[in-house]
C-alpha positions as CSV (number, residue, x, y, z in Angstrom):
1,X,-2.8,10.6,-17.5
2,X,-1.2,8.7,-14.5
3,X,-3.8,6.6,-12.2
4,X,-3.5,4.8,-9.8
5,X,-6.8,2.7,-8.2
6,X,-7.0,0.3,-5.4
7,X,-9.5,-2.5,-4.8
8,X,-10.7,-4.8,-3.0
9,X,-10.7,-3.7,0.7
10,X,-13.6,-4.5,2.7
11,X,-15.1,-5.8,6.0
12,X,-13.5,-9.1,7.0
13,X,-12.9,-10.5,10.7
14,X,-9.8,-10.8,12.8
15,X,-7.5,-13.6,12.3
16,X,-8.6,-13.3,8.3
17,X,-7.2,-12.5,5.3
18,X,-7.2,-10.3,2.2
19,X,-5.9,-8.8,-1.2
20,X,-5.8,-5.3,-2.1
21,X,-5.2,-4.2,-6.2
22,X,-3.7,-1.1,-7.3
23,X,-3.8,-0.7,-10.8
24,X,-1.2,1.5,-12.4
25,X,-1.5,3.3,-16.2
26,X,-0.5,6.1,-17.8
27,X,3.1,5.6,-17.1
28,X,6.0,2.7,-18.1
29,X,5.4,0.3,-15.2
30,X,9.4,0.2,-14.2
31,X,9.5,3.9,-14.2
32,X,7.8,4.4,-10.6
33,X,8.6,2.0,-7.4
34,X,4.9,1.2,-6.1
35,X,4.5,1.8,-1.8
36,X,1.2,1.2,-0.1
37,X,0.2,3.3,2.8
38,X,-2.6,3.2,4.7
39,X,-4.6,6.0,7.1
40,X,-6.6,4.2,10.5
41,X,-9.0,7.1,11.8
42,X,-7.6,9.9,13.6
43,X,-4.2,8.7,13.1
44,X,-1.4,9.5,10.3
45,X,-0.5,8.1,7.3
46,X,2.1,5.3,7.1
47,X,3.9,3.4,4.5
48,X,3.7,-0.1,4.9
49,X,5.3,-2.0,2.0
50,X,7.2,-1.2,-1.0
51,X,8.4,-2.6,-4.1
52,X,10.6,-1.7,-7.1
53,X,8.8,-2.8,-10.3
54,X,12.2,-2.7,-11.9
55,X,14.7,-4.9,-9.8
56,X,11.5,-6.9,-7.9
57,X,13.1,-5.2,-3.9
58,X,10.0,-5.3,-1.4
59,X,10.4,-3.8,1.7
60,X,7.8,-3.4,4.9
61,X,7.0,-1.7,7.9
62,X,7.6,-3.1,11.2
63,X,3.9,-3.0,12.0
64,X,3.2,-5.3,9.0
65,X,6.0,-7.7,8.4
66,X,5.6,-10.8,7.8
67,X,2.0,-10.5,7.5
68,X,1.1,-8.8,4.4
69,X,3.0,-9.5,1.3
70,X,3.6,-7.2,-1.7
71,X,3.5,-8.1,-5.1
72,X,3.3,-7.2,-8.6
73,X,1.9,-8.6,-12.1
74,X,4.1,-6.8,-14.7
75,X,1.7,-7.9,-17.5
76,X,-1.6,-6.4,-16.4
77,X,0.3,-3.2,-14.7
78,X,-1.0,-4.6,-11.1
79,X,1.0,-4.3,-7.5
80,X,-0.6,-5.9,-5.1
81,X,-0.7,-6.6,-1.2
82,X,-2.2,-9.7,0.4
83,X,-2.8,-9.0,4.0
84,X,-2.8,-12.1,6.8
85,X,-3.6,-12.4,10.3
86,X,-6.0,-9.4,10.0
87,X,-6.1,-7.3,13.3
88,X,-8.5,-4.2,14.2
89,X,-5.7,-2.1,14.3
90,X,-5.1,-2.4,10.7
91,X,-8.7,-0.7,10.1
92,X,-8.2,2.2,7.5
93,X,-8.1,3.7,4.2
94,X,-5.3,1.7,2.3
95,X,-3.6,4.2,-0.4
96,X,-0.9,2.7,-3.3
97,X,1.4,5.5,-4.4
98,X,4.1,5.9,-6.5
99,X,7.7,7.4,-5.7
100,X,10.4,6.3,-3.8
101,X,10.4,3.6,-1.1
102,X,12.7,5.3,1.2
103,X,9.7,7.9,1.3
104,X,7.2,5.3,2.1
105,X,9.5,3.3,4.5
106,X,10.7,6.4,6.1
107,X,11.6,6.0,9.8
108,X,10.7,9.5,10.3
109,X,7.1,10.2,8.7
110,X,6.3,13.8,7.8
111,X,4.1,15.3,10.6
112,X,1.9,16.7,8.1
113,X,1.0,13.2,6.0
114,X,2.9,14.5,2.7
115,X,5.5,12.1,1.7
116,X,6.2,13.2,-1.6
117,X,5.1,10.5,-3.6
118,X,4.9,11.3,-7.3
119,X,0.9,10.2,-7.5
120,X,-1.8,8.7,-5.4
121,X,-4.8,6.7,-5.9
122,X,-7.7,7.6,-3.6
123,X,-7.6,5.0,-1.5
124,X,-10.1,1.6,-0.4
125,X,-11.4,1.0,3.3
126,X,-10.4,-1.4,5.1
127,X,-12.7,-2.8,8.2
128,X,-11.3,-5.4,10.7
129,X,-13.7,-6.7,13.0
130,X,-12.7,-8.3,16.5
């Protein structure tokens, strides 16, 4: 079975810093790029960052690059995104998927949130306090 389950998103201040895990099994970890979306209250979901666990590409939203960083740990079957410079706006569930980046880094997101990733993991909240 094919699971995907972020960690590590909590309350932190503006200005600050953090790292969200996903943690991928069930499935060859080269087989799937990794994306990372993320849902703010009564907005739509977006794809932020990327990466192919097979030839190590990253790419990233406008809206987040060159403050958060994606990752991976081929060994422990671990993607992960370290977030900087913290703002409120960035408040929301954060979501890792896995699929194609040019579905995650799609310049036109689907109106009705489904991107057609291949699997999702439910998500971990993300507070940023100004």
């Amino acid at each position: 079975e094919v699971q995907l389950v972020e960690s590590g998103g909590e309350l932190v201040q503006a200005g600050g810093s953090l790292r969200l895990s996903c943690a991928a099994s069930g499935f060859a970890f080269g087989d799937h790029n990794i994306g990372w979306f993320r849902q703010a209250p009564g907005k739509k979901r977006e794809g932020i960052a990327c990466m192919s666990t097979r030839d190590g590409y990253t790419g990233y939203a406008d809206s987040v690059k060159g403050r958060f960083t994606i990752s991976s740990e081929r060994a422990k079957n671990m993607v992960y995104l370290e977030m900087s410079s913290l703002q409120p706006e960035d408040t929301g569930i954060y979501y890792c998927a896995a699929g194609p980046c040019r579905l995650v880094l799609t310049a036109t997101p689907p109106p009705n949130g489904y991107f057609g990733m291949d699997y999702w993991g439910k998500g971990t909240p993300v507070t940023v306090s100004s």
